[in-house]
N, C-alpha and C positions, 0 to 999 in steps of 0.2 A: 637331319640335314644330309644332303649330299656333298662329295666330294666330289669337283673339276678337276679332271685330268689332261693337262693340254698336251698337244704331240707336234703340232706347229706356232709357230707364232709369228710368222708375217704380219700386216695391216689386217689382210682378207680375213687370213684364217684363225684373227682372234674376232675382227665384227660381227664375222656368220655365225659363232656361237653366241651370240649375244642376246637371242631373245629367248633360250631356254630356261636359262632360272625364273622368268616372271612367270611361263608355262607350267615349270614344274610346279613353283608356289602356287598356282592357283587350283591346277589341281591334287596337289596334295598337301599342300599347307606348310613346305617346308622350304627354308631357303637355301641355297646350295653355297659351297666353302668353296676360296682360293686360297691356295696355298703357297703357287710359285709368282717369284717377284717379277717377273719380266711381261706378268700380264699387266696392260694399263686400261683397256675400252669398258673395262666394268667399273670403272673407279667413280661413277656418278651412278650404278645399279642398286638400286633400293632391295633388290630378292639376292644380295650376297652378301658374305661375313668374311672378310679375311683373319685368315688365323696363321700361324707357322705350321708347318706338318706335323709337330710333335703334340699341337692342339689336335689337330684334323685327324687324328693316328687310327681314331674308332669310327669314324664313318664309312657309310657306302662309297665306291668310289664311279664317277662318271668317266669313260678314257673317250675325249673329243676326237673325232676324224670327219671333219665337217663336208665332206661330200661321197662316193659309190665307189670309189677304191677299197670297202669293205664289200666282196661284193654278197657276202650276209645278209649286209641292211640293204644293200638293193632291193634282194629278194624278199626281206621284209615286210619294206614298205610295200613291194608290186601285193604281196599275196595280204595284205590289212586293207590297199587303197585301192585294190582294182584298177591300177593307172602309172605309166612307166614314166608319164611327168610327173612330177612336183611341183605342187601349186606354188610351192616357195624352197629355199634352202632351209630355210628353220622350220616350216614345216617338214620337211625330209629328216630335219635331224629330230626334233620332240617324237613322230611317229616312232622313229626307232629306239627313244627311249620311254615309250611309253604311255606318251602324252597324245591320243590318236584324234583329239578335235582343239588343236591349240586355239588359243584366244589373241596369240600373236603371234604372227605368220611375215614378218619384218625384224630386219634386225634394230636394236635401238639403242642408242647411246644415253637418251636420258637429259640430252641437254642441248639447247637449241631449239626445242621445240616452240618453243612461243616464236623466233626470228619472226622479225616482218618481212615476207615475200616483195622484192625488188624485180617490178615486170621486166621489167630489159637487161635484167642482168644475165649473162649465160658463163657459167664455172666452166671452161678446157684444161683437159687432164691428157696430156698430149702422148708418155711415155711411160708405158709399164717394163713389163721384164723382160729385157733381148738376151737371150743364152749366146748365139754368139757373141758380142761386147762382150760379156761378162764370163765368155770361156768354159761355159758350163756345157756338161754335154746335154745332148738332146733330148731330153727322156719323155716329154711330150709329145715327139713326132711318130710315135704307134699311134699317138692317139688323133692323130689328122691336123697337128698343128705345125708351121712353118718359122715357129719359133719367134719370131719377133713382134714385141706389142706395140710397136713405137708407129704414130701418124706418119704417113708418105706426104710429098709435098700437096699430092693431087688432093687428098683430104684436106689438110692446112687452108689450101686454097679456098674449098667449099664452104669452110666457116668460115673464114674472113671473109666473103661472097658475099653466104646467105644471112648473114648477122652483121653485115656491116652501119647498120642504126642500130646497133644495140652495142649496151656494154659487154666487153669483152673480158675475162679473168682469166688468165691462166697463173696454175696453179701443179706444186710438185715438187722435184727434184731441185736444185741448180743447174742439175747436171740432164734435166731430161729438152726436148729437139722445143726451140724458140719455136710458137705459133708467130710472134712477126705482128705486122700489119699494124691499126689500129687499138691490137691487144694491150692490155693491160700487165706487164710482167711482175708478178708476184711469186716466183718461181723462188724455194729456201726461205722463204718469209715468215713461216707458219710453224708452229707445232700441231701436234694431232688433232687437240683440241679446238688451237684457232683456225684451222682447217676446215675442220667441221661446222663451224660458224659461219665462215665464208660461203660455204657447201649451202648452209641452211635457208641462207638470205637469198636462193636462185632463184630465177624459175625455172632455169633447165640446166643440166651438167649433160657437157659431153664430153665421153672420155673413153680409154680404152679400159679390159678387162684388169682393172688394179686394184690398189687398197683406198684409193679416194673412189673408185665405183662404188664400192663395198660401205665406206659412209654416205654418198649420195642414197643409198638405197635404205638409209634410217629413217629418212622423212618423204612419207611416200606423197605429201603434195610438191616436191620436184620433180620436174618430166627430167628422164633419165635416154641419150643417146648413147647406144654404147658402139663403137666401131670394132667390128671384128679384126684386127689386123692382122690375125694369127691363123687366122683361114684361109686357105686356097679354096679357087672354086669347087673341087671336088668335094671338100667338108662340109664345104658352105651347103651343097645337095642334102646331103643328111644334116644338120645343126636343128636340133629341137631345144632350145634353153630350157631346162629343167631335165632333161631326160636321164635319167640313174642309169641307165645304158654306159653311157659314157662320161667317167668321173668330172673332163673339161665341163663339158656339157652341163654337168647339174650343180657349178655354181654361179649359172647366170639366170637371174628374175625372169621368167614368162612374162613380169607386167609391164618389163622394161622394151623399148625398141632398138631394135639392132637393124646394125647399117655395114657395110662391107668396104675393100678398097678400089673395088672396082668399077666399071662406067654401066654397068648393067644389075638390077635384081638380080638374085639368085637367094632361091629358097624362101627362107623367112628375114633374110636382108635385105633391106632396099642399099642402091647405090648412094657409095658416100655424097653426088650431085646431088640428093635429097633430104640433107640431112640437116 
């Protein structure tokens, strides 16, 4: 067996590890160990064992850093795959441990999957990380971001707009920006779990670069909107989703569609008016 070694534990950065243990078991027949208590998204995964560390003390150890700020595995993955996207984040992360044709290429949580699909239902996920709110310094903005994940009004607008016969969920924080309108406010109602459940019943999530993107992305027959709101248009010119170039960059799905805050395309964004 393997030992997981987590180094983050946000929402994001425990779900993108999450479809490695079924890859490793499958191709090596062995299932991999938690050991630290403050992981939860594996706690329905069939390819883990929890044990204390002082079980785990003899195993190999796996240290998670689930996107190209190693930039090692960047280079890795470019000279195994011939290709500076990743077809997936889990696939980015198995290649680098080894696993160089996963059989799961999604992250998955393991529960929810049967939900019955509700056509009209659309999950809004309005408000991820703003470093200013939260007083944190910048450390994202070498990397082309403007730091704030949070819907503008002009987006808000759009879906209440373009979704105004359908149902509306929002979903999150208490504390993240009212969609308003028509919407449904379920905003502090959830644990992660029943989150996830809500997530599973859609048929589209839209929402910006956070830890409920990060679950919408376990069940891949949900169409997935993701609103870049962390881009200016210059980034927006370069943004390849998947690309190991740039760490932002390689933890958002190529299968997902991205959308911008602005009234114009750019790049591989369409304007939030399309979304």
């Amino acid at each position: 067996m393997y030992k997981l070694r987590f180094n983050f534990f946000h929402i994001g950065d425990q779900i993108a590890t999450t479809a490695i243990p079924e890859n490793v078991f499958r191709a090596s027949g062995r299932k991999c160990i938690i050991t630290q208590p403050q992981i939860w998204a594996f706690q329905h995964n069939p390819y883990v064992v929890f044990m204390d560390e002082a079980q785990a003390a003899e195993y190999p150890e796996i240290s998670l850093i689930p996107d190209c700020r190693a930039t090692q595995q960047a280079q890795h993955y470019f000279d195994s795959m011939k290709n500076m996207t990743a077809g997936s984040q889990s696939e980015y992360m198995c290649v680098n441990f080894g696993v160089s044709d996963p059989v799961l290429r999604h992250p998955r949580l393991y529960l929810h999957e049967d939900k019955k699909t509700i056509p009209h239902k659309v999950v809004v996920h309005t408000s991820g990380s703003d470093r200013t709110r939260d007083g944190e310094p910048a450390i994202r903005h070498a990397s082309g971001e403007d730091e704030v994940r949070v819907m503008s009004d002009a987006v808000l607008a759009s879906i209440l707009e373009n979704y105004r016969d359908y149902e509306l969920i929002q979903v999150g924080s208490p504390a993240d920006k009212p969609l308003g309108g028509h919407s449904i406010d379920m905003r502090g109602q959830h644990d992660y779990w029943q989150l996830a459940g809500e997530i599973a019943s859609a048929a589209k999530f839209i929402g910006v670069n956070s830890g409920p993107m990060h679950i919408a992305n376990c069940y891949p027959r949900l169409e997935k909107r993701i609103v870049m709101m962390e881009l200016p248009q210059e980034t927006l010119r370069q943004f390849r989703p998947g690309d190991v170039r740039n760490w932002l960059f390689s933890w958002l799905d190529p299968s997902n569609m991205f959308f911008n805050k602005l009234d114009t395309d750019v790049g591989l964004t369409f304007s939030h008016r399309k979304i």
